[in-house]
PAZA-56235 format. One record per residue (C-alpha): x, y, z; residue number from 1; residue in three letters. Coordinates in pm, 1 decimal, always signed. Last residue first. Layout:
BEGIN
{pt {X, Y, Z}, NUM, 'ALA'} ...
***
This chain:
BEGIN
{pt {+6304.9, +12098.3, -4992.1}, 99, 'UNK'} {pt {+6393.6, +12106.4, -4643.1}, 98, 'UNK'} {pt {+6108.5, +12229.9, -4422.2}, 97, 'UNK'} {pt {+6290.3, +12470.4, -4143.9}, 96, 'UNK'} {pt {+6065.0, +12791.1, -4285.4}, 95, 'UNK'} {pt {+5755.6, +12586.8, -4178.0}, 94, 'UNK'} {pt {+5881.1, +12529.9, -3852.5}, 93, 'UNK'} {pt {+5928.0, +12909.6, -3879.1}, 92, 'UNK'} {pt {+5547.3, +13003.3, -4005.2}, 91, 'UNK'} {pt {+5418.8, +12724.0, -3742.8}, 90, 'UNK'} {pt {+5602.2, +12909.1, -3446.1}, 89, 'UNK'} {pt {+5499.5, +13245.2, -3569.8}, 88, 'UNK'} {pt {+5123.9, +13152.9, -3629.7}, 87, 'UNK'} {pt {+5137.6, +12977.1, -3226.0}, 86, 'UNK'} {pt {+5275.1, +13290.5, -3105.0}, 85, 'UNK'} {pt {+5026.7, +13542.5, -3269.5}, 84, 'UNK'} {pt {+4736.7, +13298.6, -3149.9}, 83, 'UNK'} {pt {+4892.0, +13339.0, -2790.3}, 82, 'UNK'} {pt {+4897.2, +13727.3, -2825.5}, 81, 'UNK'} {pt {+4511.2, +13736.5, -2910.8}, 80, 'UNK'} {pt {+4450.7, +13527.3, -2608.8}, 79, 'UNK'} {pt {+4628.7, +13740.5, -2379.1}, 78, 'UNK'} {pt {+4461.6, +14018.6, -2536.6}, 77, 'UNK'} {pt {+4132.3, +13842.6, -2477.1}, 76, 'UNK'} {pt {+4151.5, +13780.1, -2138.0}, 75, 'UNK'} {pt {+4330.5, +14100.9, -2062.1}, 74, 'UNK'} {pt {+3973.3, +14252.7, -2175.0}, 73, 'UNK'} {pt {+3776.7, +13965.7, -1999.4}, 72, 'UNK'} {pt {+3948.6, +14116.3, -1695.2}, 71, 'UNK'} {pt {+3884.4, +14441.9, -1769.7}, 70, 'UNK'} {pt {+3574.7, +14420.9, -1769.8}, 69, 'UNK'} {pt {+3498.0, +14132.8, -1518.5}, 68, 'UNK'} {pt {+3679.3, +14389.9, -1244.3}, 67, 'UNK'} {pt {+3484.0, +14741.0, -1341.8}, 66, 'UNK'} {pt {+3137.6, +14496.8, -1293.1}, 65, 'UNK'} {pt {+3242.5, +14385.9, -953.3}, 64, 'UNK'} {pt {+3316.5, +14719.0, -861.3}, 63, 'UNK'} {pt {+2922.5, +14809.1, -913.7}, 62, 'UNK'} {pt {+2734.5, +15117.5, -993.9}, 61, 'UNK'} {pt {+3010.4, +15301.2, -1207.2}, 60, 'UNK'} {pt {+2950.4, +15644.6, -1239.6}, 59, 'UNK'} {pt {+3203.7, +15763.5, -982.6}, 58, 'UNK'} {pt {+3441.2, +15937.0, -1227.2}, 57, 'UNK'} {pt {+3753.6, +15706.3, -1144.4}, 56, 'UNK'} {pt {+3511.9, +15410.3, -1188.5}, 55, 'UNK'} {pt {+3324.8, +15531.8, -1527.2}, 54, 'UNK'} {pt {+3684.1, +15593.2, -1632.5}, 53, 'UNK'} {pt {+3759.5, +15243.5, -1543.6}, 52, 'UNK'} {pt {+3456.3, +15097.5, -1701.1}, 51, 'UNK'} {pt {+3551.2, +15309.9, -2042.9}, 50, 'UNK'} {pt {+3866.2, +15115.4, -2058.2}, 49, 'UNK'} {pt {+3770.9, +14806.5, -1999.2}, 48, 'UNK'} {pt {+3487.6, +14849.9, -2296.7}, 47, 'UNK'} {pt {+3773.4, +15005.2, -2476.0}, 46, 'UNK'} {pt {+3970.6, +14709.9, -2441.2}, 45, 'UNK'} {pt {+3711.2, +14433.8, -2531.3}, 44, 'UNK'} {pt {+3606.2, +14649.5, -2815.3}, 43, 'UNK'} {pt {+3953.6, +14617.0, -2956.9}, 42, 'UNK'} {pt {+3978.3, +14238.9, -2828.0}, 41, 'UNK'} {pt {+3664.6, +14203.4, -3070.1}, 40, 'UNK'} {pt {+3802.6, +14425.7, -3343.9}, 39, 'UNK'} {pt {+4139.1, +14218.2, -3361.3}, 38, 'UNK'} {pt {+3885.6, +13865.0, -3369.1}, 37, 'UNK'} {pt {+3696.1, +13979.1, -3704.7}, 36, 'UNK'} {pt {+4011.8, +14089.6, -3871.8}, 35, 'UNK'} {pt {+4151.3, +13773.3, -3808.8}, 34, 'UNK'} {pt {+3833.6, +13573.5, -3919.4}, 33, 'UNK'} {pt {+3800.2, +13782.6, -4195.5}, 32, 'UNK'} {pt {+4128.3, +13704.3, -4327.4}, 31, 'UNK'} {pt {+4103.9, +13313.8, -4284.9}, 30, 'UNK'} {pt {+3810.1, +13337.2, -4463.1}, 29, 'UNK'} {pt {+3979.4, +13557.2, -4716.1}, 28, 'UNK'} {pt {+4282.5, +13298.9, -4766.0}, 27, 'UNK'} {pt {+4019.0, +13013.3, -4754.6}, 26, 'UNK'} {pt {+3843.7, +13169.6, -5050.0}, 25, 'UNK'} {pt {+4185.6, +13256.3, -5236.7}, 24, 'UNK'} {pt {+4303.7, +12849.0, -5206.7}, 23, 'UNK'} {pt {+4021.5, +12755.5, -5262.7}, 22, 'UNK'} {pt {+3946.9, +12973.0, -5595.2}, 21, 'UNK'} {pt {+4327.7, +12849.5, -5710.0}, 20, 'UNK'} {pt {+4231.0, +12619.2, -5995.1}, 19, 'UNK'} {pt {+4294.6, +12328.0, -5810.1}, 18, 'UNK'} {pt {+4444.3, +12005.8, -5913.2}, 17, 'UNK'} {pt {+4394.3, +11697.1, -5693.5}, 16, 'UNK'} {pt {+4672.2, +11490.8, -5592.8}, 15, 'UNK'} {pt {+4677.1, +11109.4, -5635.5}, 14, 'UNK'} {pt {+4904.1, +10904.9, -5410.1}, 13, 'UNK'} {pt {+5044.5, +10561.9, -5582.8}, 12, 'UNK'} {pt {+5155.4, +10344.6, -5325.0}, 11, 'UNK'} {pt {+5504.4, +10124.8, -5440.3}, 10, 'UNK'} {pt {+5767.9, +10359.5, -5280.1}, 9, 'UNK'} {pt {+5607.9, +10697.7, -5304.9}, 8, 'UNK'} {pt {+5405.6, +10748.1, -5697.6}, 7, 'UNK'} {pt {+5233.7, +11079.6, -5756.0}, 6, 'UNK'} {pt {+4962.4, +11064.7, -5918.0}, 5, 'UNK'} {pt {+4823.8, +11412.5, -6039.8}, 4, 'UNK'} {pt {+4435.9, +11435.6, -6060.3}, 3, 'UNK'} {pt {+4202.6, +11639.3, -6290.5}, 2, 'UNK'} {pt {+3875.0, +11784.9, -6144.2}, 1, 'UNK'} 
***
């Protein structure tokens, strides 16, 4: 792997070059995990879902069960929103960078 010094003030910083496969490997991984956490709210809704239609139909054995279903689904669509605010607010401190 070839380095790139790059001299600041009187410290020399080497860079590493890349040939790109880390950059596309973490790009998928990164990917995959997004895709992976969408379906699991997804499920998390339906599974909500599906406990309040067992409710309303009277196939539901337990309220308790109808409540930590839905809960855990606005649980994880809360948290799913939260990880769309935090990418937004590092995309546009990262739009503010001054080259």
């Amino acid at each position: 792997m070839e380095t790139t010094p790059i001299t600041s003030g009187s410290l020399p910083l080497t860079l590493a070059k890349t040939n790109g496969a880390e950059v596309s490997q973490a790009a998928s991984s990164f990917s995959d995990f997004l895709q992976n956490t969408i379906d699991q709210v997804g499920r998390a809704q339906n599974e909500g879902d599906k406990a309040i239609l067992d409710l309303q139909g009277g196939q539901a054995r337990n309220l308790h069960e109808v409540m930590i279903a839905t809960e855990e689904a606005d649980i994880a669509i809360r948290m799913l929103v939260q990880m769309r605010n935090k990418a937004m607010e590092a995309y546009n401190e990262v739009m503010r960078i001054q080259i």
